[in-house]
N, C-alpha and C positions, 0 to 999 in steps of 0.2 A: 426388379433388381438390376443393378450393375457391376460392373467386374472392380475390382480394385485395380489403382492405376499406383504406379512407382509414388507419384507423390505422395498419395495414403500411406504408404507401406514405410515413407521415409519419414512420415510425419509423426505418424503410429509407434515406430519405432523408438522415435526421439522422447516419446512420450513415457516409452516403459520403462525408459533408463531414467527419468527426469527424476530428481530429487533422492537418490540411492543413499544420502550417508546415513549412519546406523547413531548417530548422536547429534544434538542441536547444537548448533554454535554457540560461539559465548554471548554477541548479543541475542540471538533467540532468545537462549537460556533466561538472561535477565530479563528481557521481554514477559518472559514466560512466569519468572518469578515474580515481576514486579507488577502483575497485572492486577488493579484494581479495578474492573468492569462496573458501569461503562465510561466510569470517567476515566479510567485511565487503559483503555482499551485496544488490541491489538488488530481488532478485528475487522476485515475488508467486508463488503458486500458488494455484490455485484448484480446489478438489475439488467438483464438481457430480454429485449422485447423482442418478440416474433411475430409473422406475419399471421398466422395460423393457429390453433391450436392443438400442439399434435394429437398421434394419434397415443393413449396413455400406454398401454401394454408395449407399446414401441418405445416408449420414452423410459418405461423403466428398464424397460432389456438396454437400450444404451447406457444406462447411469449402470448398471451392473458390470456392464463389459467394461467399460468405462474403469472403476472401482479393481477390476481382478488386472486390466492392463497395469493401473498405476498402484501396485503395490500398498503407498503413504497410506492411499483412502482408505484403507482397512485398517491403518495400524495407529495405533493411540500413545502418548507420551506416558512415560511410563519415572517416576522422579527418584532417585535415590534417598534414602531417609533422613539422614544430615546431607550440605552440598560439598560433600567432599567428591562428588564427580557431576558431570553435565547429564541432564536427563538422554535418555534414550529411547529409540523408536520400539516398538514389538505390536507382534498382530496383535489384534482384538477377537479373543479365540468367541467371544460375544456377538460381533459384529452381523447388526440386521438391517438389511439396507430401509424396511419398512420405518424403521426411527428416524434415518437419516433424511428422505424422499417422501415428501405426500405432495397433493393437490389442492387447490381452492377456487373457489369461485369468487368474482370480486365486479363490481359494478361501472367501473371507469379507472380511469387512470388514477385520478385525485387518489382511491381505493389501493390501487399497485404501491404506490409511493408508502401512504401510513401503512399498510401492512409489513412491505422491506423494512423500515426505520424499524417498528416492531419487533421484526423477527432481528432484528441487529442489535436490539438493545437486550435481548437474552440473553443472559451469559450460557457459553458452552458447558456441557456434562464433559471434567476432564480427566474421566474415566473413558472416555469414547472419545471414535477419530474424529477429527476436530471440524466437521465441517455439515452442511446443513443446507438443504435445497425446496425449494417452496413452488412449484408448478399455480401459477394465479391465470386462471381462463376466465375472459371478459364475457360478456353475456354476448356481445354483437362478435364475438366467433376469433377475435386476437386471445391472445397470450403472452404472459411476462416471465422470466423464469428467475426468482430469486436467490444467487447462490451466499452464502455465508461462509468465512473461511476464515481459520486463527493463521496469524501470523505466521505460528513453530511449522503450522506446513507451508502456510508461502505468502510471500508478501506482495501488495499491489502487484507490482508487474510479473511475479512468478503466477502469479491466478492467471491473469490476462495469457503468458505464455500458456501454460495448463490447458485452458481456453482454446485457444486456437490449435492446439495440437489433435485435442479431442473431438472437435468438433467434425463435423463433415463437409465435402467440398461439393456434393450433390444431394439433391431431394430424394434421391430414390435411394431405399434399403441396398447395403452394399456386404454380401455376406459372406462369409469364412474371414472375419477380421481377424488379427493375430491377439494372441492374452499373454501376461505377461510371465516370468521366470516363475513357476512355480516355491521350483528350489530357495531362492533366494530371500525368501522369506526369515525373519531369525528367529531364534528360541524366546519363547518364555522368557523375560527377565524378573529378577526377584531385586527389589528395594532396597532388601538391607545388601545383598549381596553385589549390589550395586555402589554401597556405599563402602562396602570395603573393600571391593576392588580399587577403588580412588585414593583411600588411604594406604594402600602399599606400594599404587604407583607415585602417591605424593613424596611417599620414605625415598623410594627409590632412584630418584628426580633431585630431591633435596637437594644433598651431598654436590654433586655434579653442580648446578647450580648454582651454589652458594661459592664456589672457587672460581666457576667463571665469574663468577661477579665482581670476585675479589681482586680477583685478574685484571681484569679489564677497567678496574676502578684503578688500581698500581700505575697503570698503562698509560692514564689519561692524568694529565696537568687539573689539580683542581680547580682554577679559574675558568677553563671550559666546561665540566663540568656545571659549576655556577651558574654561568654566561647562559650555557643553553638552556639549564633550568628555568632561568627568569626570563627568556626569551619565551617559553613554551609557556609558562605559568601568563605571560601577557599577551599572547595571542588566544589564550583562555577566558581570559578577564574581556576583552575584546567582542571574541564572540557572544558574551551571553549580557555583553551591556550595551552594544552600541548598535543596536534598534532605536524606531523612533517610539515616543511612547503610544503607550495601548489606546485606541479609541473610548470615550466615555458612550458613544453610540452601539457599542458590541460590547455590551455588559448589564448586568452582572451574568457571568458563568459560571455553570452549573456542570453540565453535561451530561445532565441525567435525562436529558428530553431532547430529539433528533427529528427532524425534519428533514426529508429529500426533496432536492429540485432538480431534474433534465432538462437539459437544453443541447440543440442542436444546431452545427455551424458547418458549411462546405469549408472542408481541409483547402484546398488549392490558394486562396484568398489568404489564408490564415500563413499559410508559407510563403505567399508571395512578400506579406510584410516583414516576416522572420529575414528576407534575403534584402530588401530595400534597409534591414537598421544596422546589417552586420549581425544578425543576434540571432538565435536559436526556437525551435518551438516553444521551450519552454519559456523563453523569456515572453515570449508572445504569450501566452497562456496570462502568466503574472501580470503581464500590463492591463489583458481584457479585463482579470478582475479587478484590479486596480482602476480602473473605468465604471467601474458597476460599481463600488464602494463610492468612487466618488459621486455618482450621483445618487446613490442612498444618503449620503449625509446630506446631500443638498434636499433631499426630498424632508429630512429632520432639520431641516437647520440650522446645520451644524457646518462648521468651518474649520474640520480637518485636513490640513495638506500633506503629509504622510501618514502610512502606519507599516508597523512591522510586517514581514511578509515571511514565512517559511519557504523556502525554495530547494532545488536541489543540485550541489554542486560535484560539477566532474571532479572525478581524485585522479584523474589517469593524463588530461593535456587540458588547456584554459579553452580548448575550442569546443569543449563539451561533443567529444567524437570516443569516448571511451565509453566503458563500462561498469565502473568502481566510481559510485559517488557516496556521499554524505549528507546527511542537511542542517542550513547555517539558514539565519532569518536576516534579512535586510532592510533598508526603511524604503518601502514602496511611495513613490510618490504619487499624490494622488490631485496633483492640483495641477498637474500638463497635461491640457485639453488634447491638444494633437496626438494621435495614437502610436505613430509612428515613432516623435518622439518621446513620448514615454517606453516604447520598448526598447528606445535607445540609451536611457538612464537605466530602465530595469539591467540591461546588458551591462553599463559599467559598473554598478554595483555588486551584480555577481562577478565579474571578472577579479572585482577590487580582492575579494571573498579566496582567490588561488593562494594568496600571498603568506593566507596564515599556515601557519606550523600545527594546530591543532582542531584542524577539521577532524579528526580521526578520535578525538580522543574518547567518545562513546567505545569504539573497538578498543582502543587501548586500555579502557577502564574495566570493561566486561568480564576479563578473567577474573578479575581482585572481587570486584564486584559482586560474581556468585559464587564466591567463599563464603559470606556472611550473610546474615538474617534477612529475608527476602525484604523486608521494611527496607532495609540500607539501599538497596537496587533503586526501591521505589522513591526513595526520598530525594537520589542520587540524579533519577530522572524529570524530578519536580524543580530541580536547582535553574534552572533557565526559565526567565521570564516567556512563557507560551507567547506566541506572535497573534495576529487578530485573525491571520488565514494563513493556510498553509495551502499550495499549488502545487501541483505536480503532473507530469507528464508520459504517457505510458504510449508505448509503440502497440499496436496491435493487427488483427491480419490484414494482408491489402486485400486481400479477395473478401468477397461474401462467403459467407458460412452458412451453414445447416444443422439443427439439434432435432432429429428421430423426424426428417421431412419439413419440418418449419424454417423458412428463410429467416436469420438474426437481423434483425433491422437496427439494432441498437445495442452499443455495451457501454452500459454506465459504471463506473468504478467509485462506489459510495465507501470515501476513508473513514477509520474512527476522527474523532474529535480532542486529541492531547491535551487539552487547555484551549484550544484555540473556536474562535466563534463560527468557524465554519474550515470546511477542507472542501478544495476543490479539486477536483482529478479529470484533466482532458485526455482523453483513448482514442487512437484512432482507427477508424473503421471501412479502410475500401479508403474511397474520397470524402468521409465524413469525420467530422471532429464531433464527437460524444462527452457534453461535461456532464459529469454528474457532481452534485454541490450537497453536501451533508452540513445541516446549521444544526447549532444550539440552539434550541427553541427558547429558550430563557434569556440566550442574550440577544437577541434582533427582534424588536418592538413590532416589528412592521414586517413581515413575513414576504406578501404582497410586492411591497414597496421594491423589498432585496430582489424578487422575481422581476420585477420590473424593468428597475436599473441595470441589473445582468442580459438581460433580453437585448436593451438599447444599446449596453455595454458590444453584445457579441454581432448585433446590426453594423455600429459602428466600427468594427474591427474590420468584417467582412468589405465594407466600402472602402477601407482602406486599401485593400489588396486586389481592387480592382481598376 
């Protein structure tokens, strides 16, 4: 054993308070509502490879402690009967961590992978807390830990935070760890009584409302009015048209069938070229795959020079040093050899991406949105042409970690698949960059091939930065 040190305690701490509100936001909500699994899925997965295979009895007492520190993991969404208000959280007075947690044995890696995708293409019980862990022990004495996690409790980077929070900063059992507010736990909620609390604070609200409105409509010249309308309505039009079009080589899609690929790359190299283009990690991320695409078509014979890319852009300053972003899709180019400068094109693309007025308008839309028939949400969300990848970028611990004695050697962040023929997610780990890459198996012919070109892709990136 070892003593707990202040950083446990402040880590620990940070953890019990993590994720407290007692209602999902409005995008959650739509999220929530408009989930059509697995094509239209919310759902993160996380493959965490360890050195070791712990010890079990150890590893369920941390996923326990774990569970009563963070309140969420016990408590399950709970939806009002019409959406006259937002779902809300409440324990799971059911809650058996044995549904949630088991073990498996698995034969190699190749095995780790289709089992995660597996367990990912389940859809959740959303009567129960939303989340799901798979312990896979390799015959030669490794282990993988597969976590699964709905959106309404946390999205890509709020896992990875979770993650690091919970984890441990030493191999040795460290005991009297603190649990979390008992107290703070809420009552029981009832459905219908859910819904009629929304309807009398909608009465209530009304009135008020509808004078400011009228107010502030008096107030304003209506050629401004106008003006900004059709200003906002064409930075709308914009966003959802001016992609390059979809590759014939990442089609047709389905989404109903998922393939995971890992790949690992030294962080140092990968930043060193973020600083040589003026650009950011994540544009580096978008150019490496944009480098693997490209020579997947060349491996098909195909002679695409852009395609659409999902990215994620700062809402807070152009230098992507905030932490309020959006995501808007670009036309990644895929026909500039040089890596450097393609992350220097990836970089003015996003930048171009600050200028619009309705980056936000998923938030803006979300209230209205889940007033009506969950179908509207979903339909609402299928209005943009899906791009061919979506990339994205997630901070994770500098140090190494520990889960019940086993060193994390790896954290892969495998996103759903919106429309798009693959999502790629780089996390980084210590001095390591961890992609993990989720394809449609229906739309890339050559499975192989994509592994391939990605491998060369993340070679070549890394030589870049040295």
């Amino acid at each position: 054993m070892s003593p707990t040190t202040s950083e446990d305690l402040e880590r620990w701490g940070s953890a019990a308070t993590w994720s407290s509100g007692a209602e999902l936001t409005p995008v959650q909500t739509l999220l929530w509502r408009a989930e059509r699994h697995p094509v239209q899925s919310s759902t993160t997965t996380v493959v965490i490879d360890l050195d070791r295979a712990p010890d079990w009895q150890r590893f369920v007492a941390a996923t326990e402690w774990g569970t009563r520190l963070v309140r969420r993991l016990r408590q399950r969404v709970v939806d009002p009967v019409v959406p006259t208000a937002p779902p809300t959280w409440a324990d799971d007075p059911t809650f058996d961590l044995r549904y949630h947690l088991r073990r498996e044995r698995v034969a190699g890696r190749d095995e780790v992978l289709a089992e995660a995708a597996q367990v990912a293409l389940r859809p959740f019980d959303r009567s129960r807390p939303l989340w799901e862990g798979v312990l896979l022990e390799d015959t030669d004495g490794g282990a993988s830990y597969v976590l699964k996690i709905h959106h309404a409790l946390a999205d890509p980077l709020g896992t990875v935070q979770l993650l690091s929070m919970l984890q441990s900063g030493r191999r040795a059992h460290t005991p009297r760890k603190p649990l979390g507010d008992e107290d703070a736990a809420p009552a029981e909620v009832d459905p219908v009584d859910l819904a009629v609390a929304g309807l009398r604070g909608d009465a209530s609200v009304l009135a008020g409302s509808a004078w400011g409105a009228a107010r502030s409509l008096l107030s304003t010249r209506p050629s401004t009015v106008v003006a900004s309308g059709l200003r906002y309505g064409a930075s709308v039009r914009r966003l959802l048209t001016q992609a390059a079009p979809p590759s014939p080589e990442l089609a047709p899609r389905t989404g109903r069938s998922w393939a995971f690929l890992t790949l690992d790359a030294p962080l140092e190299p990968l930043r060193t070229v973020a600083r040589r283009s003026g650009a950011t990690l994540d544009d580096v991320a978008v150019a490496l795959v944009l480098g693997g695409l490209r020579r997947y078509h060349e491996r098909r014979g195909s002679d695409v020079r852009e395609v659409p890319v999902g990215v994620r852009v700062s809402l807070s300053r152009a230098d992507d040093l905030g932490n309020r972003f959006a995501g808007a899709v670009i036309s990644g180019p895929t026909a500039i050899e040089d890596p450097v400068d393609r992350v220097a094109a990836v970089r003015g693309e996003v930048l171009s991406l600050h200028t619009e007025r309705a980056l936000e308008v998923l938030d803006a839309a979300a209230p209205l949105l889940n007033r009506m028939p969950s179908f509207v949400g979903a339909s609402a969300l299928r209005v943009a042409a899906p791009p061919d990848a979506f990339v994205l970028t997630l901070p994770g611990p500098p140090k190494r970690r520990y889960m019940a004695g086993a060193q994390v050697r790896g954290t892969y962040v495998l996103g759903p698949l919106p429309g798009s023929a693959l999502t790629v997610v780089l996390t980084t780990l210590g001095d390591t960059a961890c992609l993990g890459v989720n394809v449609d198996a229906s739309a890339v012919a050559d499975l192989a091939a994509l592994r391939a070109s990605l491998e060369e892709a993340v070679g070549e990136m890394v030589a870049a930065g040295r």
